[in-house]
C-alpha positions, -999 to +999 in steps of 0.1 A: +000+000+000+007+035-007+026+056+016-001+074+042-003+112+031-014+136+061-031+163+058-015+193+069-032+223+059-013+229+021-022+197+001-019+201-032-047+191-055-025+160-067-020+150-032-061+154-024-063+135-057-042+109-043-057+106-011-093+103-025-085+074-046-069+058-009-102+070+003-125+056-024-100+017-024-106+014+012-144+020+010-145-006-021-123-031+002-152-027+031-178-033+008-162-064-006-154-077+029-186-066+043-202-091+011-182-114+016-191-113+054-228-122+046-228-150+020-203-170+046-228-158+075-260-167+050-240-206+042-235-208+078-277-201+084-284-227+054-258-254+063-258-255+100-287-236+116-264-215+134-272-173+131-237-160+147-201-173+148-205-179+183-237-203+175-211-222+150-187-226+180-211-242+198-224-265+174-189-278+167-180-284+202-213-303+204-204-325+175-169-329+184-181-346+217-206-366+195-178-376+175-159-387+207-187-406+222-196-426+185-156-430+181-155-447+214-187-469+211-170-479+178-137-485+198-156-507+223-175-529+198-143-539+181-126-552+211-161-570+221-156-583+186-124-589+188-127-610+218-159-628+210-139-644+182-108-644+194-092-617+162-064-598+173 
């Protein structure tokens, strides 16, 4: 990125040139990021039900403790298996 111009009091018109077009770039850049901010928020509503990041958070703690509980069912099956017939 440019170099930051101040303004101090004698800008030249070339300087309030180039500080507009600084100006106008960073509003574009909110804009985008501010877009881009609602079709990842609008995917998170239609793919998981959640309405906020911390919503998401939740959810995924939720099915990471799922995930442990089906991982360790799983885990406790084989061995039953295992053991039933005698399969190491």
């Amino acid at each position: 990125m440019k170099e930051k111009i101040k303004y101090n009091g004698n800008m030249k018109e070339k300087e309030l040139l180039e500080l507009k077009q600084e100006i106008d770039l960073a509003i574009q850049t909110v804009s985008t990021l501010k877009g881009q901010k609602k079709v990842l928020l609008d995917q998170l509503k239609e793919l998981w039900n959640c309405e906020t990041l911390e919503d998401a958070k939740i959810k995924l703690e939720q099915t990471e403790k799922e995930l442990e509980t089906v991982n360790k069912k799983i885990k406790k099956g084989l061995k039953e298996v295992e053991s039933k017939y005698n399969v190491e």
